[in-house]
C-alpha positions in Angstrom: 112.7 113.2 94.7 110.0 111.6 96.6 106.4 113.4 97.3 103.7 112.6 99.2 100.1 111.1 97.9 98.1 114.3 98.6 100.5 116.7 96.9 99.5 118.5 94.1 100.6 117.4 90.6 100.9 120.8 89.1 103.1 121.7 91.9 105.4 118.3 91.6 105.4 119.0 87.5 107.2 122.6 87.8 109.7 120.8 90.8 110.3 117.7 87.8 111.1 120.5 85.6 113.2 122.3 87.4 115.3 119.4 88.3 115.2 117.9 84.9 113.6 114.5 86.2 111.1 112.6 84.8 109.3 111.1 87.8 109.2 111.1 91.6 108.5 108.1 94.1 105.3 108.7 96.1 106.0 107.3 99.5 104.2 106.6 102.6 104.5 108.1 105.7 107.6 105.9 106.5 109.1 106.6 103.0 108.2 103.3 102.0 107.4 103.4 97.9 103.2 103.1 97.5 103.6 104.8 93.5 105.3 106.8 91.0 104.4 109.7 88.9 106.2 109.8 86.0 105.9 112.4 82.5 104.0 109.7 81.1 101.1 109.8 83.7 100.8 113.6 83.7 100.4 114.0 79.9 97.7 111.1 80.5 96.4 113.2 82.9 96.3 116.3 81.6 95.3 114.8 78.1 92.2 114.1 79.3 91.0 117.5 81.2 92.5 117.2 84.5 93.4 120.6 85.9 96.7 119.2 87.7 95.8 121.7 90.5 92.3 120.7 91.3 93.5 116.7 92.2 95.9 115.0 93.9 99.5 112.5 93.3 97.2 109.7 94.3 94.5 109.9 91.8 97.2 109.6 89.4 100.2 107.6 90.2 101.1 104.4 89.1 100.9 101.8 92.0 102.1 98.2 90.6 105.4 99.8 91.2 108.6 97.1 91.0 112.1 98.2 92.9 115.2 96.8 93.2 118.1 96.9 95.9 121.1 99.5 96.0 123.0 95.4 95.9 121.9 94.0 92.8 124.0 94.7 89.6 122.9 96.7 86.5 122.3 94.3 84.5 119.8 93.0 86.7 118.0 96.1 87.2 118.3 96.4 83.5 116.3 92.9 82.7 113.9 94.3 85.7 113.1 97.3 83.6 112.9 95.3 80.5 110.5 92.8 81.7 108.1 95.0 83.2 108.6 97.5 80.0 109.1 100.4 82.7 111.6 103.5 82.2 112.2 104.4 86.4 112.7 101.6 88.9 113.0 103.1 92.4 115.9 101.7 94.4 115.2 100.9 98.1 117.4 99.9 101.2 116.8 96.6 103.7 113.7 98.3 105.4 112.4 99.3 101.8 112.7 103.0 102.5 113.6 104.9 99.4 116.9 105.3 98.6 116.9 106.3 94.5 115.9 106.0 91.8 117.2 104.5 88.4 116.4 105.4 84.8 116.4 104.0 81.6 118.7 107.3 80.8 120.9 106.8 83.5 121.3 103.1 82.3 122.0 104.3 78.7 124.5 107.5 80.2 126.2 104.6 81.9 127.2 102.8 78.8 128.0 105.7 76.6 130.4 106.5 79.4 132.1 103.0 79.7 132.0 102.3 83.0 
């Protein structure tokens, strides 16, 4: 799921729930990544008074965001998340539009399952 910056983060948190995901890629006009909004920065946001209505993706996503390629392996997308202690890593194609996105639960289904 990808959103736009001046979307409303109440509005994105009911769509999350719905589809049982725990962030969304904000992208640029050319769906290029410019942040994520993850669980994580809503509960930060809301913990602190922020009606999630009265403000916008922007004000709240995270922006150092890392990616990787639909190419590299999962082990390397693994380290990647590792290093940078993050739990989503969007995946982008050869003109860095967004493609996906990986998890850290997606990672762990993928072991449990063998493949």
């Amino acid at each position: 799921m990808t959103v736009e910056r001046d979307e409303r983060p109440g509005e994105i948190a009911a769509a999350m729930l719905d589809a049982g995901i725990k962030s969304v890629v904000v992208v640029d006009d050319d769906e290029r990544p410019v942040g994520i909004l993850t669980s994580t920065d809503y509960v930060a946001m809301t913990a602190v008074g922020v009606d999630p209505y009265d403000t916008t993706v922007e004000e709240h996503m995270t922006r150092d965001i890392v990616t990787a390629t639909g190419a590299e392996s999962l082990a390397a997308v693994a380290a990647r998340m590792r290093e940078y202690d993050i739990a989503h890593l969007p995946v982008v194609d050869e003109a860095d539009h967004v493609i996906g996105i990986v998890s850290s639960t997606d990672l762990t289904a993928h072991l449990a399952d063998g493949e």
